[in-house]
C-alpha positions in Angstrom: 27.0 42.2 -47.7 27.5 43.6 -44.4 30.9 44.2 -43.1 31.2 42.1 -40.3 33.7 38.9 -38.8 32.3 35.8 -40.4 34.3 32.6 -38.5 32.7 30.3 -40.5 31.4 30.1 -44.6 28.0 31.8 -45.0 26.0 32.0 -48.4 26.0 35.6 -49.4 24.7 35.5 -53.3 25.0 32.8 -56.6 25.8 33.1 -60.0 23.9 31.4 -63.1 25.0 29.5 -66.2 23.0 27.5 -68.5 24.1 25.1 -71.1 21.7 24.7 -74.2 23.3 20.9 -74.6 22.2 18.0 -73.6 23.8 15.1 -71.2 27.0 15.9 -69.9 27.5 18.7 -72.2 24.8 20.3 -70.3 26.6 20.0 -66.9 28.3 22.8 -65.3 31.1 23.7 -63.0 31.8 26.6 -61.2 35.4 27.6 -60.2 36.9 31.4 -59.0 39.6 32.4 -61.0 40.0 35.0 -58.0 42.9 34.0 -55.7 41.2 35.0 -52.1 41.1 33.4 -48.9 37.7 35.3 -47.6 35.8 34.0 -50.7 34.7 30.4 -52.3 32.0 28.9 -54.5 30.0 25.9 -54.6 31.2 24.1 -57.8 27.8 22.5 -58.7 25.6 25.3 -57.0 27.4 28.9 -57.7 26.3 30.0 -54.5 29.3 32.3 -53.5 30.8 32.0 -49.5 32.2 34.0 -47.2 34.3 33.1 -44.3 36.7 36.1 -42.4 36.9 39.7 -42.0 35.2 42.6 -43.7 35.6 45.7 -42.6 34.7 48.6 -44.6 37.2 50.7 -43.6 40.0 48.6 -44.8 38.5 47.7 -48.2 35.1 48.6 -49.6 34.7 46.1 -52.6 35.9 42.8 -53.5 36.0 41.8 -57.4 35.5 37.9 -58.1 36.2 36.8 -61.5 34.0 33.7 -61.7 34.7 30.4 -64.6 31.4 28.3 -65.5 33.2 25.2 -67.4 30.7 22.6 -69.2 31.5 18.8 -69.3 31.3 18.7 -73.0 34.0 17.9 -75.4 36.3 19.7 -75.8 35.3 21.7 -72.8 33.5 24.7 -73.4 33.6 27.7 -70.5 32.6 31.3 -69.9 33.6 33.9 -67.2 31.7 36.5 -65.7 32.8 39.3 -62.9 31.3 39.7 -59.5 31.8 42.8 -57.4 31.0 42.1 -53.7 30.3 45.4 -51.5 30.7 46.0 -48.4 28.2 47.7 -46.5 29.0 49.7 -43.3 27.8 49.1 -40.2 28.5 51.9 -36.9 31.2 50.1 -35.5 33.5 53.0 -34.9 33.2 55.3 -32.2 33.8 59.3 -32.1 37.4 60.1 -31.9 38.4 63.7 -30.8 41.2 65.1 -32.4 43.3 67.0 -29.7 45.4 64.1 -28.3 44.1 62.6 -24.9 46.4 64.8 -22.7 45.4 67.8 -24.7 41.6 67.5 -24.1 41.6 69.9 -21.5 40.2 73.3 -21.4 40.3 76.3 -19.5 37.2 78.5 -20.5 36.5 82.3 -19.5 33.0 83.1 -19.8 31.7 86.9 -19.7 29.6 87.4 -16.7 26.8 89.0 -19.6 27.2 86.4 -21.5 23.3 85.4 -23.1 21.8 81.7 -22.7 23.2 79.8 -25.7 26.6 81.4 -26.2 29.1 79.0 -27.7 32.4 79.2 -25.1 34.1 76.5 -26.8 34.8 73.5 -29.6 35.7 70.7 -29.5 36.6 68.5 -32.8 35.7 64.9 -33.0 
């Protein structure tokens, strides 16, 4: 997904279960075992939510540990691991190194200097 500030719960993937069962045994519920804010899951669906902010910088994956639970009896369950990444998007400019009252340069320059000399570098 891409890294971005999501204010409200979008879709972003689902997982799958199947029960070989029949009846209630058959149905399935979906739960994160995961403890996170940014991330939820439709119980009857799987489709996996988002809702917050990614930012690449700060953290570039997010593991979900997901429970499918059937209706049988005894229950019956099975767990499977999603890893979420975060793609990154240019939202950070250039920064130059020297600090900002640094950034100043005085620059001799050879009168024979050629067309295309370098006279000086600056680090961003």
């Amino acid at each position: 997904i891409q890294e971005g500030d999501y204010t409200s719960f979008v879709p972003i993937d689902a997982v799958n279960a199947s029960d070989a069962d029949s009846g209630l045994n058959s149905l399935i519920t979906f739960s994160l075992m995961t403890n996170t804010s940014l991330f939820k899951i439709n119980p009857t669906s799987g489709e996996i939510l988002v809702r917050g902010d990614l930012d690449r910088e700060q953290q570039e994956t997010y593991t979900l540990h997901v429970l499918a639970t059937d209706h049988g009896t005894p229950w019956l369950n099975n767990t499977c691991t999603v890893i979420i990444v975060i793609e990154d998007i240019n939202d950070n400019p250039p920064r130059f190194v020297q600090p900002p009252d640094r950034m100043k340069a005085v620059v001799s320059v050879d009168e024979d200097a050629g067309i295309g000399t370098e006279l000086f570098q600056f680090k961003a």
